[in-house]
KELO-757318 format. One record per residue (C-alpha): residue in three letters; x, y, z. Coordinates in steps of 0.2 Angstrom, whole numbers, plus 2048, in hexadecimal, padded with zeros to 3 digits. Layout:
ALAXYZ
...
REM end
This chain:
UNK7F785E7BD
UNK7E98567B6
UNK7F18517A5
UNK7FF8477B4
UNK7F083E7BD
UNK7F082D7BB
UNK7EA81C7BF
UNK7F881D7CE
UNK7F082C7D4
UNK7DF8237D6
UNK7E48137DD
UNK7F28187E9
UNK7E982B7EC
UNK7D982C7E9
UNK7CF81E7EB
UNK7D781B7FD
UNK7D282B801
UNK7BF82A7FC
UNK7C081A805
UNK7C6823815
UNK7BB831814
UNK7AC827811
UNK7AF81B81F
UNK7B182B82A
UNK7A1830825
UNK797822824
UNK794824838
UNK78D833839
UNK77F82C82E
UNK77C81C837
UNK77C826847
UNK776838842
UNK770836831
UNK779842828
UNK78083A817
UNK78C84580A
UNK7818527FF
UNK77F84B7F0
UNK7848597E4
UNK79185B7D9
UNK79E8697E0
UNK79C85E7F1
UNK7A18517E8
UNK7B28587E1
UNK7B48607F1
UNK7B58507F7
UNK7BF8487E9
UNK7CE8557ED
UNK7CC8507FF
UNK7CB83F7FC
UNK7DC8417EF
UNK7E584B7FD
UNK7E083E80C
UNK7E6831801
UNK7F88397FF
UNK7F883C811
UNK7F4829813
UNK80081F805
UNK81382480F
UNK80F81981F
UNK80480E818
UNK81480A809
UNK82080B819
UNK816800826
UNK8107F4817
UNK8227EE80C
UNK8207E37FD
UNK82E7D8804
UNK82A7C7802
UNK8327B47FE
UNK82E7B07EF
UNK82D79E7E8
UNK83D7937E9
UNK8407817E5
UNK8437767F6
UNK85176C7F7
UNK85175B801
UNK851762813
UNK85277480F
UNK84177D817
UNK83778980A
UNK83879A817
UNK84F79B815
UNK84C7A880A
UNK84E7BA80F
UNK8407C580B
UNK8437D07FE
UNK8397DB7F1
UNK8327D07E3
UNK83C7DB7D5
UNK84A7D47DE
UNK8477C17E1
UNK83C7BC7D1
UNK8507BD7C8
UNK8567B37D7
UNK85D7A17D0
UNK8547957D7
UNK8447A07DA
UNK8377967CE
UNK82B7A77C8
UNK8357A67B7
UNK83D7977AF
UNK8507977B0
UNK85279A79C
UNK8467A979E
UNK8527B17AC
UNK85F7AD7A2
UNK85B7B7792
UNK8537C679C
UNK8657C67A3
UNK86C7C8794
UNK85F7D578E
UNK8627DE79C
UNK8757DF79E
UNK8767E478C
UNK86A7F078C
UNK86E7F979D
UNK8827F479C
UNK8878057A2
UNK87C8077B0
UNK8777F77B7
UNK87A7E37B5
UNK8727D57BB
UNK8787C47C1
UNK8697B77C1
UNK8767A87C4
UNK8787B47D5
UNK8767A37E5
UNK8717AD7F5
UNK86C79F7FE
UNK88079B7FE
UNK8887AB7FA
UNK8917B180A
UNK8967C1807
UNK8887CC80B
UNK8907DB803
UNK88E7D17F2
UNK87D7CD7F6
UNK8767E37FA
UNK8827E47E9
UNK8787D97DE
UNK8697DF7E6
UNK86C7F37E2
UNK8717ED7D2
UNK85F7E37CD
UNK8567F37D7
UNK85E7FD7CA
UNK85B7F27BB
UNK8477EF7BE
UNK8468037BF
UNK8518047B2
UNK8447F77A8
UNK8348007AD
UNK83C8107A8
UNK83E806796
UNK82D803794
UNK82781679A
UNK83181F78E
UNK82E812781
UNK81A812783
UNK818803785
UNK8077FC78E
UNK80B7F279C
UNK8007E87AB
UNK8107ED7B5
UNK8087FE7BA
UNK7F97F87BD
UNK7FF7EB7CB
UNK80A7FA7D0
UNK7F88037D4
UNK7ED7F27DB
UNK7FE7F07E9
UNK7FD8017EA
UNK7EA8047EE
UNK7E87F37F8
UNK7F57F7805
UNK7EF80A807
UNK7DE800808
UNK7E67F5818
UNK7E9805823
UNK7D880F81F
UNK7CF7FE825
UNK7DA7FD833
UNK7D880E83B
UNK7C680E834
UNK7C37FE83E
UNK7C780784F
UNK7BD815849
UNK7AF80C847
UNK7AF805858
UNK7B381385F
UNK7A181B858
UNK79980A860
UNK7A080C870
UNK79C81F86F
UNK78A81A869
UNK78880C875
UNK78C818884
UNK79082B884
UNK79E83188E
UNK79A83C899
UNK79F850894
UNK7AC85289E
UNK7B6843896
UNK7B284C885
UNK7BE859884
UNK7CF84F88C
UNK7C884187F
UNK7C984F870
UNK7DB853875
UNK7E1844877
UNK7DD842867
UNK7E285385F
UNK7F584D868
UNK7F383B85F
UNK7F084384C
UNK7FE851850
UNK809841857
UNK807838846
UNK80C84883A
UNK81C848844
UNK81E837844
UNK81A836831
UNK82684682E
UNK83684183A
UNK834832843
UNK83D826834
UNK84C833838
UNK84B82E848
UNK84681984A
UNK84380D83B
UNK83781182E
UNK82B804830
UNK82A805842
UNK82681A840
UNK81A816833
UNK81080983E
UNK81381684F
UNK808823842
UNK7FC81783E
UNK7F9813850
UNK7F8824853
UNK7EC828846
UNK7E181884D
UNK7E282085E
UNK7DD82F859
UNK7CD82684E
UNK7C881B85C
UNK7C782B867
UNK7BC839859
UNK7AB83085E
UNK7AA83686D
UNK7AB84786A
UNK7A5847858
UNK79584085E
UNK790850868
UNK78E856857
UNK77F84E852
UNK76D851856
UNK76B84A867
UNK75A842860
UNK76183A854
UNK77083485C
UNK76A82C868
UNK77081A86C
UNK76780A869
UNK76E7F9866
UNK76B7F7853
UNK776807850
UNK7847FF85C
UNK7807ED852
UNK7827F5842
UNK794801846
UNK79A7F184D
UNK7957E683E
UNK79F7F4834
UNK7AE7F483F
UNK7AF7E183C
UNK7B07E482A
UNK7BC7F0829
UNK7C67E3833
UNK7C27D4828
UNK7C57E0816
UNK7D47E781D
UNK7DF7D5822
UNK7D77CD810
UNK7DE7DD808
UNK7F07DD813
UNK7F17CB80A
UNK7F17CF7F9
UNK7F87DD7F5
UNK80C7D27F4
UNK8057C97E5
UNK8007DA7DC
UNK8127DF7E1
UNK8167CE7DA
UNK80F7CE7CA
UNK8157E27C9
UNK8287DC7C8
UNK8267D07BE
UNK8197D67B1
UNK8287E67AF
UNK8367DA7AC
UNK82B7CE7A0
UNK8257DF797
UNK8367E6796
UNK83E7D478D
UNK8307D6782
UNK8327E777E
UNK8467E577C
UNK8457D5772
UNK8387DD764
UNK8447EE764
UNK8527E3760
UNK8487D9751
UNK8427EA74C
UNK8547EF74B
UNK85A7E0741
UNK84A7E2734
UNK8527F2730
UNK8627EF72F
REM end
């Protein structure tokens, strides 16, 4: 397992998850003043919790957050910039009048591709989708260049070749997972400053910890079956709002786990969870912006890897031939 873990594993996994698990803690030593022991088996206890949190994070995070997008097309005279349809960026960027390669570039990867992959998969970059009308040509050619760009990273994998592909694949990949732990961090966080600011009274307590025992129990059944059931974003974002639920709801209850003297309120400590909760919502729409240009430059750094890769095989070839 170890020899397998890569630079995926810690930015869609592992880093996520240390980011969650430290934002969950960093409440209870504001308020209480307990902080992570500082030894080293703690540590990689909390490094395979971290690792597992992250797993359970990436599948509605990748769902709720797609890496459709528009992509860059010239304009004609009276034609507005948004008549694109979305799409994924391994998809568009071979589009014909989408301007992220120069048309002689398309062209030749084209070719590369289609001779290469003639068996499996063939590309058409002359493809017009703002004019074709028949939408069973368009999911076609779509399927198609899906299959080709796998086909092309699978290239460079089994060829060894060193590519910045994966490690956009990995900055997407840990930005988006990033987006969800500051948006269920940022309700947890107020929900500690609400809790901090005014205690509710015990016999709220235990009703409150149900609730939010239902919520996380809600969310592994929606995260299991609900894309069976309704559209996959829309399940993955019903589990996200489930787990904030549940988040915004744990201070109250976690709280009667601290020392009572040290827990007690006071308006710096409210200030400060506040500040935090701001943060988390200020990090988390800067990060919800840039993770399509990672996905961006992933698609395209794979397709400009693989004509490289493919065009110095073929010289090779030739030299000894």
């Amino acid at each position: 397992m170890i020899e397998r873990f890569n630079f995926f594993d810690i930015y869609a996994y592992l880093l996520p998850g240390v980011a969650f698990l430290g934002l969950i803690w960093l409440p209870f030593g504001i308020v209480g003043g307990h902080w992570p022991p500082a030894d080293l088996s703690s540590a990689l206890l909390w490094l395979v919790a971290a690792y597992i949190v992250g797993h359970v994070l990436y599948h509605p995070a990748s769902e709720a957050l797609p890496t459709e997008s528009k992509g860059q097309y010239a304009t004609p005279p009276g034609a507005p910039r948004w008549r694109a349809k979305p799409s994924h960026p391994s998809d568009f960027v071979l589009d014909a009048g989408e301007l992220t390669y120069p048309k002689k570039f398309k062209e030749e990867l084209q070719t590369v591709i289609n001779e290469r992959f003639k068996d499996a998969a063939e590309v058409n970059v002359g493809f017009d989708w703002d004019n074709a009308a028949d939408e069973q040509k368009k999911k076609d050619e779509s399927k198609q260049r899906n299959l080709a760009f796998l086909l092309c990273r699978s290239a460079l994998v089994t060829g060894k070749v060193a590519s910045y592909g994966e490690q956009f694949q990995g900055l997407y990949e840990l930005l988006r997972s990033l987006t969800v732990v500051c948006v269920v961090c940022f309700f947890y966080h107020v929900g500690w400053a609400l809790a901090v600011w005014k205690t509710p009274a015990s016999q709220f307590v235990a009703p409150l910890a149900a609730l939010a025992v239902l919520a996380i129990v809600g969310a592994a059944i929606l995260d299991k079956w609900g894309a069976k059931v309704i559209a996959k974003r829309l399940a993955a974002w019903m589990t996200i709002g489930l787990l904030t639920l549940a988040l915004l709801l744990c201070p109250f209850f976690l709280r009667c786990l601290l020392d009572p003297a040290k827990a007690g309120g006071s308006c710096s400590k409210v200030l400060l969870l506040t500040t935090i909760a701001l943060t988390d919502a200020f990090v988390g729409w800067r990060w919800s912006s840039a993770y399509k240009p990672f996905a961006w430059q992933f698609a395209t750094a794979i397709y400009r890897d693989f004509y490289a890769y493919a065009k110095g095989q073929g010289k090779a070839a030739s030299n000894e031939s």
